[in-house]
N, C-alpha and C positions, 0 to 999 in steps of 0.2 A: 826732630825732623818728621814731617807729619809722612805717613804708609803710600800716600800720592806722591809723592815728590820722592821717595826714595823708592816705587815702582816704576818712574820716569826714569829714573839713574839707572838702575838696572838694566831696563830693557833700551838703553841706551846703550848702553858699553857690552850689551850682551850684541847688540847690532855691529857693532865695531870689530868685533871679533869674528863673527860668523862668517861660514863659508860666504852665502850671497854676497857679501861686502867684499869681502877676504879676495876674491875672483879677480875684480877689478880695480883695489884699492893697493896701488901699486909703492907707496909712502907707507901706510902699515903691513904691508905682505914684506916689505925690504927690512922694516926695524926687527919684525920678528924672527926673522929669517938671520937677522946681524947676531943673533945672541941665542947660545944654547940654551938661555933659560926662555926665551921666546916672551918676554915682558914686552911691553910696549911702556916704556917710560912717562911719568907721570908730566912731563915737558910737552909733550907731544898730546897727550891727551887733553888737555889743560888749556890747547891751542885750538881744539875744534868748538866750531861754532855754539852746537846744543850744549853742549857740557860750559861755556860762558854762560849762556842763557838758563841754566838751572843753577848759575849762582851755587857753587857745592866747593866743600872742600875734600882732601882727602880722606878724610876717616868718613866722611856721607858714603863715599864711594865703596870705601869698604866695610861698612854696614850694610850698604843696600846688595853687597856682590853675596854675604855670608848665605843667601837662599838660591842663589844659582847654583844652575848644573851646566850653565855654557860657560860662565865668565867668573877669574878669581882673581884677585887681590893681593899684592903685596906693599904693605905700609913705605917701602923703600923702593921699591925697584919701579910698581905699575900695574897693571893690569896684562891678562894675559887670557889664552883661551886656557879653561878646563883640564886639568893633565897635562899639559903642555902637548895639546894633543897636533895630527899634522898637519899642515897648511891644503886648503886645493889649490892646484894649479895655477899661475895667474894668468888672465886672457886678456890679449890681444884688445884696444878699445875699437872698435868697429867702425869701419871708415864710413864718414858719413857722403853721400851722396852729392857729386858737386850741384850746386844751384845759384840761379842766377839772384841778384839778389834783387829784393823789390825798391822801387824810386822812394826815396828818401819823401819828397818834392814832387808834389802836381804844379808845375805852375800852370795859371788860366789866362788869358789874355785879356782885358777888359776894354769895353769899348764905349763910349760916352756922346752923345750928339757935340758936335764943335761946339755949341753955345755955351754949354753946362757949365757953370762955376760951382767947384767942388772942392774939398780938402782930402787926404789921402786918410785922413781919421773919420769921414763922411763915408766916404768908398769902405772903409771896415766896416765900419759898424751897420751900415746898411747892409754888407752880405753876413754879417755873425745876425741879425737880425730873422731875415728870410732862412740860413741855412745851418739853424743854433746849433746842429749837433755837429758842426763841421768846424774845426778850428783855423781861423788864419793867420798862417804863423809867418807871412810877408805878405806887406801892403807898398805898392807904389805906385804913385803918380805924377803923370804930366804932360798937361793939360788935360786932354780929353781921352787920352789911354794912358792903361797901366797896366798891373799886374798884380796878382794875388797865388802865394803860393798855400798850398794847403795839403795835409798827410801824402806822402804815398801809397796809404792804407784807407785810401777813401773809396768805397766800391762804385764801382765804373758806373753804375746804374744810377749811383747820385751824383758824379758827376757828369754824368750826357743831360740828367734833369737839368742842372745847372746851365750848361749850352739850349737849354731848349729852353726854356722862363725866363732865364738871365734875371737880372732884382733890380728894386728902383732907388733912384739914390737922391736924395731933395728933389722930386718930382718928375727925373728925368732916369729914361730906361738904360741900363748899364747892357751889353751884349757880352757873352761870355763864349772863350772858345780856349779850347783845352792845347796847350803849344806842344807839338811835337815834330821831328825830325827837323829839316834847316830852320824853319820859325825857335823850335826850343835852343838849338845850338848857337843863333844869333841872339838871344834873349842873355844866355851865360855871358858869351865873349860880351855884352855893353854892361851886363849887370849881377856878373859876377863876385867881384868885389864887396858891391854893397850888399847882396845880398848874405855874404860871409861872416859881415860884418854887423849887419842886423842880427843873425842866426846866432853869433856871440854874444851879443848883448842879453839877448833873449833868454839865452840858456842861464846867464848868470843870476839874470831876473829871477827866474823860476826858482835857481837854488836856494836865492836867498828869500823868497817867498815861502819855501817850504820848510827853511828853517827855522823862521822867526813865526813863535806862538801869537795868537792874536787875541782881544777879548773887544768883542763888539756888542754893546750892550750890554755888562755883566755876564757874559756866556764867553767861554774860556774855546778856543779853534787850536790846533796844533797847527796847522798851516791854510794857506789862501783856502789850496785846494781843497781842504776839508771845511771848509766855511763855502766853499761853491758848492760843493756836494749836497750840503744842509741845504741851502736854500733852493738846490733844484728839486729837492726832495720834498721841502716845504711847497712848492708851487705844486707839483705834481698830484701830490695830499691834498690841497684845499679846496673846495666846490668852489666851481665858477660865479663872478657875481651876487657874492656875499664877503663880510667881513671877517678877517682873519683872525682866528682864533686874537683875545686879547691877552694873552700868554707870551706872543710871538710882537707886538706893537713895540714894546721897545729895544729889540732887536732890530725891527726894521728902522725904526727910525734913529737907530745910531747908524745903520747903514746910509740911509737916504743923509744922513751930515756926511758923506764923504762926496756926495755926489756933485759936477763941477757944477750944478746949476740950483742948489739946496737952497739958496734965500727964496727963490723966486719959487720955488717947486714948496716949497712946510709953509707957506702963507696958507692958512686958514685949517691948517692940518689938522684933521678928526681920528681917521685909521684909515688902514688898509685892505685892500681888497686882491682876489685873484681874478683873472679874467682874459678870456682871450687877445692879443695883441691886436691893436687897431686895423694896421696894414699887413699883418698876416697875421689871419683867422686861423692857421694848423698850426699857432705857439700859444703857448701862455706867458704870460710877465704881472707885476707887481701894480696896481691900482694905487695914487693916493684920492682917498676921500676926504673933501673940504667941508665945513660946517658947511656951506652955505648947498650944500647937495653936488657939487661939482669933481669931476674926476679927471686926474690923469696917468698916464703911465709913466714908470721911469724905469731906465734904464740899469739891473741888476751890473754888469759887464764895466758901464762906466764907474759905477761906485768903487769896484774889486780894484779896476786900473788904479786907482788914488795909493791904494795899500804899497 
């Protein structure tokens, strides 16, 4: 056992036992307290989260304790403090302070000129477009209004932006206005349900997204999220208006095959470029460059959706 890993052990079990802990660790101040030899049984230690996570057995444990002066070792019984020396006190956990909690859910109300033929996957992605750092985690439409909900943790200042620009959606201006008191209470009572019902699906998505490892292009992801992270870190990293390192080409372009519009979008595909978004100039997104010198942008967001 290498002098690192059995100084982690130590000053681990030395923590366990120490008064600071001791105070309000109310599951080991009780085991030690059960037993005149004041052990904490090797069961019980064995169950705490760090001491799985250093992967040890017992004799590591009691190697690593033979240089302590707070914590000692018994091959059979556990670990204990020092002399079996005496407990402090144990205190009371501290009431925490009641508080309101914050909305789960912004919904927005959206608003569309009566003409506008649109899809409710058109109304996403043109406000994840204009509003990227802003997640929307309910879309609905019909006809010419909908709704979009998005964090309860979205600060207010970017959402009144949102009510004030509002964003365009196939050529036509979306209006946005933030639903609150009878408007929001009338929005639950019609669309309640679905919206419960989305919110499950959703969550399910996500877990099983963050489960399953991914390998796009020969590059190994633990999950979506960690392959979104890469790539937004990859845009952020790259100079505007030049080509992307060609280290990174075929990455992209196993990404850009997931995308729903890939035949028509790799005709004539040379590489990749970074560069600010057509129809909003305060984003950046992914350039394809064509031999023939022509470019377009595609959509990061839709490719991930496919996964």
């Amino acid at each position: 056992m290498s002098s690192d890993k059995s100084q982690k052990i130590k000053e681990q079990i030395e923590y366990y036992v120490s008064d600071n802990n001791l105070r309000h660790d109310k599951i080991f101040h009780e085991l030690i307290s059960s037993t005149p030899d004041g052990y904490i049984p090797w069961e019980n230690i064995f169950k705490c989260k760090k001491i799985k996570e250093l992967e040890v057995e017992i004799s590591d444990i009691v190697a690593a304790l033979r240089s302590s002066s707070e914590a000692e070792a018994d091959e059979k019984l556990g670990v204990r403090r020092s002399g079996n020396r005496a407990l402090p006190p144990l205190q009371a956990a501290k009431q925490k302070k009641a508080k309101l909690p914050e909305p789960v859910t912004v919904i927005l109300g959206i608003s569309l000129p009566e003409e506008t033929k649109t899809t409710w996957k058109d109304l996403r992605d043109a406000f994840r477009a204009k509003f990227v750092d802003v997640d929307a985690t309910y879309v609905r439409l019909s006809g010419h209004e909908g709704h979009i909900g998005i964090s309860g943790k979205t600060p207010s200042e970017r959402v009144h932006q949102m009510e004030t620009e509002g964003f365009d959606v196939k050529g036509a201006h979306a209006s946005v206005k933030k639903l609150e008191g009878d408007d929001l209470l009338e929005f639950w009572k019609e669309n309640g349900s679905h919206f419960d019902q989305c919110n499950n699906s959703n969550k399910k998505r996500k877990m099983e997204k963050t489960r399953k490892g991914l390998n796009i292009g020969g590059k190994y992801f633990g999950s979506v999220a960690k392959l979104k992270d890469y790539l937004k870190s990859l845009l952020n990293s790259s100079p505007e208006g030049k080509p992307v390192d060609p280290q990174y080409h075929t990455l992209l372009e196993a990404l850009l095959k997931l995308h729903p519009e890939f035949e028509s979008k790799s005709v004539g595909l040379k590489t990749f470029s970074v560069d600010k978004h057509p129809s909003h100039p305060e984003s950046k997104c992914f350039f394809i460059i064509r031999e023939d010198g022509s470019q377009e942008d595609f959509s990061v967001t839709k490719c991930l959706e496919q996964l």
